[in-house]
C-alpha positions in Angstrom: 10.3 4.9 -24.2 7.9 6.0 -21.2 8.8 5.5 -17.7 7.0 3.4 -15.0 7.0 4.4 -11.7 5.5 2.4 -9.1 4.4 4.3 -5.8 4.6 1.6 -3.0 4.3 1.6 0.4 3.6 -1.5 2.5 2.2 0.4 5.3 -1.9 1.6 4.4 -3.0 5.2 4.7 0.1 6.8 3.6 -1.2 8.4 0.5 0.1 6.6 -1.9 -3.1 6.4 -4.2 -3.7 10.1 -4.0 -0.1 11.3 -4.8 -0.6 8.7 -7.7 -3.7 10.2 -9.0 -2.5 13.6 -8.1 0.8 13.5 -10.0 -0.7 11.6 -12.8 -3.2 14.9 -13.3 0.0 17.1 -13.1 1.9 15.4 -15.6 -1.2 15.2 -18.0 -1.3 18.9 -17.6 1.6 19.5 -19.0 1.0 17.7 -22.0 2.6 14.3 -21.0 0.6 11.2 -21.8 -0.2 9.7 -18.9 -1.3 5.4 -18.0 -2.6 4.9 -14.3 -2.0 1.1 -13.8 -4.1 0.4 -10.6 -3.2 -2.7 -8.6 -4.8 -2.3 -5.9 -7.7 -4.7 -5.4 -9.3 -1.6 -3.3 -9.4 0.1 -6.2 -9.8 3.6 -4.6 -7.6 4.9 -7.9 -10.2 3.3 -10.4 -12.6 5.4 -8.3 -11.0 8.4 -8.3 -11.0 8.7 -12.1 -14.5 7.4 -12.6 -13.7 4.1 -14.2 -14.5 1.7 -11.2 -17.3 -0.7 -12.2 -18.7 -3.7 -9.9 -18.5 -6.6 -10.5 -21.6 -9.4 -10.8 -21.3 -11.8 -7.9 -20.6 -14.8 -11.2 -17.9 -12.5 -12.6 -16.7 -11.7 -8.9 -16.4 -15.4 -8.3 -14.7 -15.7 -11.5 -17.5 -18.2 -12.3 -18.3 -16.3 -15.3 -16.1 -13.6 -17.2 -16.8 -9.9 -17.6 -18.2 -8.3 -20.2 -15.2 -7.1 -23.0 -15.7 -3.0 -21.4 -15.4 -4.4 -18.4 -11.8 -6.1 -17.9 -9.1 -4.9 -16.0 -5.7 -5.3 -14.4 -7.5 -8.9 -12.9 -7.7 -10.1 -16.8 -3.7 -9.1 -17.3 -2.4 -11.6 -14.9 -5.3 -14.3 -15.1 -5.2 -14.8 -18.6 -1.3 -13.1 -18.8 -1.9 -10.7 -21.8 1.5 -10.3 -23.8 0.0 -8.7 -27.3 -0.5 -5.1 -27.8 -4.3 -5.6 -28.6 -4.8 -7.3 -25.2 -3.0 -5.0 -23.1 -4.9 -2.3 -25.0 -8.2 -3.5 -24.4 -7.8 -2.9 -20.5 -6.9 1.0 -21.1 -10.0 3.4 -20.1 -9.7 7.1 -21.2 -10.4 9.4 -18.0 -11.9 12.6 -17.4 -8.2 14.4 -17.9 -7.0 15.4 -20.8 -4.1 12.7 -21.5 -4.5 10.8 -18.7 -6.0 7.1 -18.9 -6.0 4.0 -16.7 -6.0 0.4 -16.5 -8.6 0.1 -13.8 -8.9 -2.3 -11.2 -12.1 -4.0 -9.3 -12.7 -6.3 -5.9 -12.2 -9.9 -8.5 -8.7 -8.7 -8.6 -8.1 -9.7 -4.9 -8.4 -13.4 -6.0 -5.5 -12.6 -8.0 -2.3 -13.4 -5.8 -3.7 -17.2 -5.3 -4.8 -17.6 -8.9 -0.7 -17.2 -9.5 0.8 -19.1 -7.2 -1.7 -21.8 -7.7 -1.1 -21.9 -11.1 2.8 -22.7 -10.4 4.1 -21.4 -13.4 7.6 -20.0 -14.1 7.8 -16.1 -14.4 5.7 -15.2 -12.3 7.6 -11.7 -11.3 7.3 -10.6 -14.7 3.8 -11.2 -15.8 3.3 -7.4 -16.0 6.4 -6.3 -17.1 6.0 -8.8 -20.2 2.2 -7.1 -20.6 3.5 -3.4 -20.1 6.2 -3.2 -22.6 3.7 -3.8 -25.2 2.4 -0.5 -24.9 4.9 1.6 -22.8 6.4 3.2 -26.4 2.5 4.8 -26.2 3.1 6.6 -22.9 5.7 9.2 -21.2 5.0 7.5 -17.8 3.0 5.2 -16.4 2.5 4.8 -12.6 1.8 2.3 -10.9 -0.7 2.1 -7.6 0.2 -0.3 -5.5 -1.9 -2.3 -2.5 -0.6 -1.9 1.1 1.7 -5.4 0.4 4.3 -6.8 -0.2 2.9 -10.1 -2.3 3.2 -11.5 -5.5 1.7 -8.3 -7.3 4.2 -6.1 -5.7 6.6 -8.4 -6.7 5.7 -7.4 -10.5 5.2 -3.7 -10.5 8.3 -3.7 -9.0 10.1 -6.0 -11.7 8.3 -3.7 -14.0 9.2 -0.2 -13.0 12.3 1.8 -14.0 11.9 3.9 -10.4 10.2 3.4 -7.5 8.6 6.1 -5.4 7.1 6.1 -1.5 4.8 8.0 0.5 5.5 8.4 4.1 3.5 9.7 7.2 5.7 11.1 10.0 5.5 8.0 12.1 6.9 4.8 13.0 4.5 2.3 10.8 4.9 4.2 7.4 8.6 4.2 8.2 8.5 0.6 8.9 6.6 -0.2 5.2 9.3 2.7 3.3 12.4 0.3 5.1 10.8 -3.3 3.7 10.5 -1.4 0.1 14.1 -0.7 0.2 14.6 -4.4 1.1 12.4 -5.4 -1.2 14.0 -3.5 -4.1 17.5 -4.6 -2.8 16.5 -8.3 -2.7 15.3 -8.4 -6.0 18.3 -6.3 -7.3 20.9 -8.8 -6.0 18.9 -12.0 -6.2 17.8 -11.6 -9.6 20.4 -9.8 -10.8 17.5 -6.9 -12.0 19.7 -3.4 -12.8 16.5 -1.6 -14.2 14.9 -0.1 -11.3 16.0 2.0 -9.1 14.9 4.1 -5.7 13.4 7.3 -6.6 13.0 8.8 -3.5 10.6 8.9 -0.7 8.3 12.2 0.8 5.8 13.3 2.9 2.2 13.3 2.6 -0.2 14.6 5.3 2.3 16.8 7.5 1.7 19.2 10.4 5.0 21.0 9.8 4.2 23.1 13.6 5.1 19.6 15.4 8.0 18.9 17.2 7.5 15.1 15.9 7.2 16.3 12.5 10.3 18.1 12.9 12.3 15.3 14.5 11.4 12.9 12.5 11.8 14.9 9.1 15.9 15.2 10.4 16.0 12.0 10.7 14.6 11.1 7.5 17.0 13.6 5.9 20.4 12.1 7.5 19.4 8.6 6.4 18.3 9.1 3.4 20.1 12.3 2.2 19.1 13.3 -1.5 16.5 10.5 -1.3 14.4 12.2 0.6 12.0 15.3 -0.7 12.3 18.1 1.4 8.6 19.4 -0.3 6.7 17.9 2.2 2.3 17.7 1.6 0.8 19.4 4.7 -2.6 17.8 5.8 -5.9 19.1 3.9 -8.8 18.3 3.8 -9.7 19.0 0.2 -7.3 16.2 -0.6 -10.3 13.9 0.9 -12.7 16.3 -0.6 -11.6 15.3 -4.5 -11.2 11.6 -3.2 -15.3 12.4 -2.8 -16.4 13.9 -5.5 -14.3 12.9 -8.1 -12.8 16.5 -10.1 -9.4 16.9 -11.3 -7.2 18.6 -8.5 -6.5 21.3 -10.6 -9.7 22.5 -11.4 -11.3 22.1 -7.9 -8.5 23.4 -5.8 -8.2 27.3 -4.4 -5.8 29.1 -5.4 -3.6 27.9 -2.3 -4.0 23.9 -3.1 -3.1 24.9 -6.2 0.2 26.0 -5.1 0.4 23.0 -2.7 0.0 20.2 -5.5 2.3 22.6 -7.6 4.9 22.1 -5.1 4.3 18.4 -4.7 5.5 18.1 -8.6 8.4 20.2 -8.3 9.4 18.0 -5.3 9.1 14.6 -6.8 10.6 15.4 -9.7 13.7 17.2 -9.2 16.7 14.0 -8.4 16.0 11.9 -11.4 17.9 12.5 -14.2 16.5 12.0 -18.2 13.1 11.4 -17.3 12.2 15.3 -18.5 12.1 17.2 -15.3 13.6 20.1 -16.3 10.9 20.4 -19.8 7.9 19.4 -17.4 8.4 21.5 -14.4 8.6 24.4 -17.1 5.5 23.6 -18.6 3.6 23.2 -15.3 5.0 26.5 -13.9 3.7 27.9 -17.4 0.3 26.6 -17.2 -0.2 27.9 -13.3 1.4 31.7 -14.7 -1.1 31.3 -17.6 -3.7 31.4 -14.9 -2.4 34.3 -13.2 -0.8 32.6 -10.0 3.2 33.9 -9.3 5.8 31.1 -9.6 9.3 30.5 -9.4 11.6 27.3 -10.2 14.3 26.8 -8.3 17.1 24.3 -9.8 18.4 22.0 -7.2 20.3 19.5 -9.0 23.8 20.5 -11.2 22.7 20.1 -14.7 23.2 24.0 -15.4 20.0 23.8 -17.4 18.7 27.4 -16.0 22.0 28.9 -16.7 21.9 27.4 -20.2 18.2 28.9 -20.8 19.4 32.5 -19.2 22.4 32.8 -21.9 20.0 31.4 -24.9 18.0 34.7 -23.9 20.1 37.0 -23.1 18.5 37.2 -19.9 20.2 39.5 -16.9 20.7 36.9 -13.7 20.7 39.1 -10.1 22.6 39.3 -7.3 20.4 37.1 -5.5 21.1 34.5 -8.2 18.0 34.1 -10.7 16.6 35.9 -13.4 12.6 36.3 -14.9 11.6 35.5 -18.3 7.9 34.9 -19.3 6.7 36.3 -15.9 8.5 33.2 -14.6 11.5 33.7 -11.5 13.8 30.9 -12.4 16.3 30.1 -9.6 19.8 28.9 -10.5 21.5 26.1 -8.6 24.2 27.6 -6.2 26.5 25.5 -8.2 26.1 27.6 -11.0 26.0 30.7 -9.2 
């Protein structure tokens, strides 16, 4: 069963829709099946990918509806898909290689007030309900989410196994990372909901030479201890150069992007357990040796998965505690060293 991961922020401008499209490319890479669910009535991610379309001022004003290649998320909630054909009709194949989307488009803003207006019951779990029809096709599917907390929120939450959340070194992305958390505990206790959990939250557009960022990284990392990625993303501008012209990150970026995004992976991934970290950083750090880049892996979690691929090969582990094989360093946890 694929996981959903929703990447949610409250606060706007954190990054949230390029660490989704980002980490959905690096996933695909490694031959994960990827679905890009964007709820964002901005839809910037739709964009990204090359499947936004606008919409007729009839079909904006949901006087008239779209034509069938043209529905979206906005179709999922209005007309609350539940079949397997529905649900599939919405999915748009992308430019990457595994990688497809549910796309999103400005109608979807009239969304929130279609569903409370409508006043009927289950409303948290419209897309949840629509999701699992298909979620058996995918290894993950991630959700972009608006800068909200509303009704739509609400469901990618109800529907997500994890949730994850970009933050900018300052007080306002702080502020939307703290009404997540409450957002995620409210729903927990209130409606008794045990499937989701907190991921984890990191960095996006740092300027580690600042005394702020340093500051305020220590005190990320005493309140939120494992919870919080140490892999920060430093501020560049070809971030908001692919946001333009619309290339996958990995076959625009320099060789030191490359490296960047590679890091971002590695980052995100490595404190969830069974969701295939271990099998996907591998691949990735495969892929980027294929092309001729160095890499290491470096095990920060105490499954003893490195230690249990070094004895399958026989491989010699050094003093400084790793060992190579395929051109690859792998980096034991200090647990098992």
């Amino acid at each position: 069963m694929g996981k959903i991961i929703s990447i949610i922020n409250n606060k706007g401008g954190v990054g949230k829709t390029s660490s989704t499209g980002i980490l959905a490319e690096l996933l695909a890479f490694t031959g994960c099946r990827v679905l890009c669910v964007d709820l964002d009535q901005q839809s910037n991610l739709s964009m990204l990918f090359n499947c936004y379309v606008k919409d007729p001022v009839p079909v904006l004003n949901w006087r008239e509806s779209p034509e069938e290649e043209n529905k979206n998320i906005t179709e999922l909630f209005r007309y609350r898909y539940r079949s397997r054909e529905e649900i599939g009709s919405l999915i748009k194949p992308t430019f990457v290689k595994n990688l497809y989307i549910i796309p999103s488009s400005k109608r979807h803003q009239k969304t929130p007030d279609q569903i409370i207006a409508e006043k009927l019951s289950n409303n948290n779990t419209i897309l949840k309900k629509g999701l699992a029809t298909i979620r058996d096709d995918y290894d993950f599917i991630l959700i972009d989410n608006a800068p909200a907390s509303d009704i739509l929120t609400v469901n990618s939450i109800f529907a997500s196994d994890y949730v994850l959340t970009p933050v900018r070194i300052d007080g306002f992305s702080y502020k939307g990372l703290e009404e997540t958390l409450d957002t995620i505990t409210y729903i927990k206790e209130e409606h008794d909901v045990d499937s989701v959990s907190f991921l984890g939250t990191f960095v996006t557009q740092a300027e580690r030479n600042t005394v702020l960022y340093r500051d305020l990284k220590e005190s990320y990392t005493d309140e939120l201890g494992g919870k919080f990625f140490q892999t920060s993303i430093r501020k560049d501008i070809r971030v908001s150069e692919i946001e333009t012209i619309f290339k996958p990150i990995l076959d625009y970026a320099p060789k030191h992007t490359r490296k960047t995004v590679m890091k971002r992976m590695i980052g995100i991934a490595g404190t969830c357990e069974n969701i295939g970290v271990t099998h996907n950083a591998i691949v990735l750090a495969n892929f980027f040796r294929q092309k001729g880049y160095m890499v290491a892996l470096v095990e920060k979690n105490n499954s003893g998965a490195f230690e249990t691929i070094c004895s399958a090969f026989d491989e010699k582990t050094y003093e400084d505690g790793y060992y190579t094989l395929n051109g690859i360093d792998y980096y034991l946890s200090l647990i098992h060293i």
